[in-house]
C-alpha positions in Angstrom: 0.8 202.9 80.6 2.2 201.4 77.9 2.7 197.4 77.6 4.1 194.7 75.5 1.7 191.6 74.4 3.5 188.6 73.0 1.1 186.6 70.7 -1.6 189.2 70.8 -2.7 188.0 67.3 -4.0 184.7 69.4 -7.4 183.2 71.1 -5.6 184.2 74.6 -3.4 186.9 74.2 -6.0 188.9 71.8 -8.0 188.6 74.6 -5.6 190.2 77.1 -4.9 192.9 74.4 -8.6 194.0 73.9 -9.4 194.6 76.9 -5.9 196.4 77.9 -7.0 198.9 75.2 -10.7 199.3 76.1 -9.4 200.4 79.4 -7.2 203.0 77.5 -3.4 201.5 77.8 -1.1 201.8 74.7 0.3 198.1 73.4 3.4 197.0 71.4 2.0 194.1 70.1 4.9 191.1 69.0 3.9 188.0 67.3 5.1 186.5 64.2 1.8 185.4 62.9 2.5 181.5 63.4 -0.3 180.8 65.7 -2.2 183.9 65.4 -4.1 185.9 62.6 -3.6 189.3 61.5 -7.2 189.8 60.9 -6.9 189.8 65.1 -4.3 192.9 64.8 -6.0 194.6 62.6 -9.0 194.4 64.7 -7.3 195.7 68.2 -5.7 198.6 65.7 -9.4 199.9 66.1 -9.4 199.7 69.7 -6.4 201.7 70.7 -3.3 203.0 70.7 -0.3 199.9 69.1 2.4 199.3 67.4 2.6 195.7 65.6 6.0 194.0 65.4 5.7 191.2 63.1 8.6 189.4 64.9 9.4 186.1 66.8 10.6 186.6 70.5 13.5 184.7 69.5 14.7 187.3 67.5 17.0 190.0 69.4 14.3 192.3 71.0 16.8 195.1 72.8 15.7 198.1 70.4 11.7 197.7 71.2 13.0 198.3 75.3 15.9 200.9 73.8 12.8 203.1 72.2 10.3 202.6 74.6 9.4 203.4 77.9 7.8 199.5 78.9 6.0 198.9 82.0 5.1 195.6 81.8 5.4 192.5 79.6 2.5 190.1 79.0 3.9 186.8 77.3 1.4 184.2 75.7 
């Protein structure tokens, strides 16, 4: 399955994210690095299967759900 993580690159959401790809889903990570590290993405890039979107979730989000088949949304 494939799911998107919203501040993935955090304490919380990284979390969430490493285990989602331990048990083998494919993750479209967003977060605009405010709170979170990209030391933490590059990290879960070794675990699995995602795409990083260095983007806010303010921004206009329509062409990551255009492009993707999503089956779930996990927002921290």
């Amino acid at each position: 399955m494939k799911y998107i993580v919203t501040g993935a690159a955090g304490f919380i959401g990284g979390h969430l994210a490493e285990r989602l790809l331990k048990e083998g889903e494919e993750l479209i990570i967003i977060d605009d690095l405010s709170g979170g590290k990209q030391e933490n993405v590059d990290y879960l890039a070794t675990l699995g299967k995602l795409t990083f979107e260095k983007r806010s979730i303010a921004d206009n989000l329509d062409d990551i759900f255009e492009n993707n088949k999503i089956d779930g949304v996990f927002h921290f």
